[in-house]
C-alpha positions in Angstrom: 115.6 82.7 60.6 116.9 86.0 62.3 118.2 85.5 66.0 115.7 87.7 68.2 117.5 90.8 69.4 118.9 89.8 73.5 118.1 91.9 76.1 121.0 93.9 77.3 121.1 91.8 80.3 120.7 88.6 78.6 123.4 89.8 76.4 125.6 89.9 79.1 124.4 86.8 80.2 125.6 84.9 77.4 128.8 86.6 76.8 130.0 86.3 80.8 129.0 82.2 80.2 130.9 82.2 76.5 133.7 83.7 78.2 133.7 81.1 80.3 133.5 78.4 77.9 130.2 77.3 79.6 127.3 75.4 78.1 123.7 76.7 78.0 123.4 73.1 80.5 126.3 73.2 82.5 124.8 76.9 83.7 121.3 75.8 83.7 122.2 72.2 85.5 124.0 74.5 88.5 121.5 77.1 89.0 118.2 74.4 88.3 116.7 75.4 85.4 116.5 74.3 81.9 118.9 75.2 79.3 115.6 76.0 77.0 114.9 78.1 79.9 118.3 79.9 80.1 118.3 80.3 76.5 115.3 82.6 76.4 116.3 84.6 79.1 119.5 85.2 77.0 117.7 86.0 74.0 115.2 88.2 75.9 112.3 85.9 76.1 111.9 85.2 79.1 112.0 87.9 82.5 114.5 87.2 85.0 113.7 87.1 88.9 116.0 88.3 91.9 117.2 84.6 93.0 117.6 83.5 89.9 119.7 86.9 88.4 121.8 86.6 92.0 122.2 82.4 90.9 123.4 83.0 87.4 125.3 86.2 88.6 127.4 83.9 91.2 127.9 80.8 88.5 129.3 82.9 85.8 131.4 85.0 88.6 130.3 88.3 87.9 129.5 90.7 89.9 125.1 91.8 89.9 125.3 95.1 89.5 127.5 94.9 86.2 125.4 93.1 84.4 122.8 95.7 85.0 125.2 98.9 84.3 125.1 100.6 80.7 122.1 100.0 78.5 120.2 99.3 81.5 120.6 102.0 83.5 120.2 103.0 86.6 116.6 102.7 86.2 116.9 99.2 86.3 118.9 98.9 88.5 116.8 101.0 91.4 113.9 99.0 90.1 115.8 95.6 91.1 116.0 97.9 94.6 112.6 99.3 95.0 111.7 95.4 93.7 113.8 94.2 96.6 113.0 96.6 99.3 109.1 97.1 98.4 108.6 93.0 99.8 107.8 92.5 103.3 110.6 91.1 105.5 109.2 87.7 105.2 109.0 87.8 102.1 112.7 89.0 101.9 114.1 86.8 103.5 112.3 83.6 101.9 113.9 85.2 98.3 117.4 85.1 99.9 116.7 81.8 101.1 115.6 80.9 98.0 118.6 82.5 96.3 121.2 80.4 98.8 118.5 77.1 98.1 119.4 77.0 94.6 122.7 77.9 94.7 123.4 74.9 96.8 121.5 72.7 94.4 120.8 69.6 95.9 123.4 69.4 98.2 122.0 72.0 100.8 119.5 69.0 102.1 122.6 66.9 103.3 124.5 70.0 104.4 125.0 70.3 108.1 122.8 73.3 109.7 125.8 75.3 110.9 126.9 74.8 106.4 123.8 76.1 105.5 123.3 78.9 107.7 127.0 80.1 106.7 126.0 79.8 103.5 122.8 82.0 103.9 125.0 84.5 105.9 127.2 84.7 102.9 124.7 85.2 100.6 123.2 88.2 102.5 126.8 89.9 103.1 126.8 89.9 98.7 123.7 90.8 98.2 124.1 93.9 101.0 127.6 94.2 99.1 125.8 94.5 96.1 122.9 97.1 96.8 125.6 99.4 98.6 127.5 99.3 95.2 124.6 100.4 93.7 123.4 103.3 96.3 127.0 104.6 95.1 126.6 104.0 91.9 123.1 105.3 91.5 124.4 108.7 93.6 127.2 109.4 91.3 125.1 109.4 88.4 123.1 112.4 90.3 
């Protein structure tokens, strides 16, 4: 049977964790999803949200906004934004949350308060890192 055609982000997906010599599970078992899960969203199956494209971004040690350059375009990537920016600030800040829960795994319930909210600062400073990179990026390409 003929592999389905990857999504050029999925592609990347799976040649960041090849390159890494990483299993479909030992990605999925860190960022808390199934590896039937991460294989469709490799092979384009499956859409990806914000937490979990920032979780699999930070396990495979790449940087967000490359895996969205090239055949996705900027159009992606200021969709990601207006995505991003277009939620309340509630809203916001329970996906960052979210993004920093799962990255943790199931460590962050026996992390010390001060640990987590390091952890969530972090998180924010790379995700701010990250749309800045892209503001640049998106105003070059004007």
């Amino acid at each position: 049977m003929p592999r389905t055609p990857a999504s050029p982000v999925g592609e990347r997906l799976r040649t960041a964790r090849m390159s890494r010599e990483l299993s479909l599970g030992d990605v999925a078992g860190q960022i808390g999803v199934s590896a039937a899960t991460l294989s469709r969203i490799e092979n384009g199956k499956q859409s990806l949200d914000l937490p979990l494209f920032l979780d699999l971004a930070r396990v495979l040690a790449v940087r967000p906004v490359a895996m969205l350059e090239d055949g996705d375009g900027p159009a992606r990537i200021e969709e990601l934004i207006e995505e991003l920016a277009a939620l309340p600030a509630a809203e916001r800040s329970r996906v960052f949350a979210e993004a920093n829960e799962r990255s943790r795994g199931r460590r962050t319930a026996t992390a010390s308060l001060p640990t987590r909210v390091d952890g969530l600062l972090q998180s924010l400073n790379a995700v701010r890192t990250e749309l800045l990179d892209v503001r640049a990026a998106l105003r070059r390409q004007r």
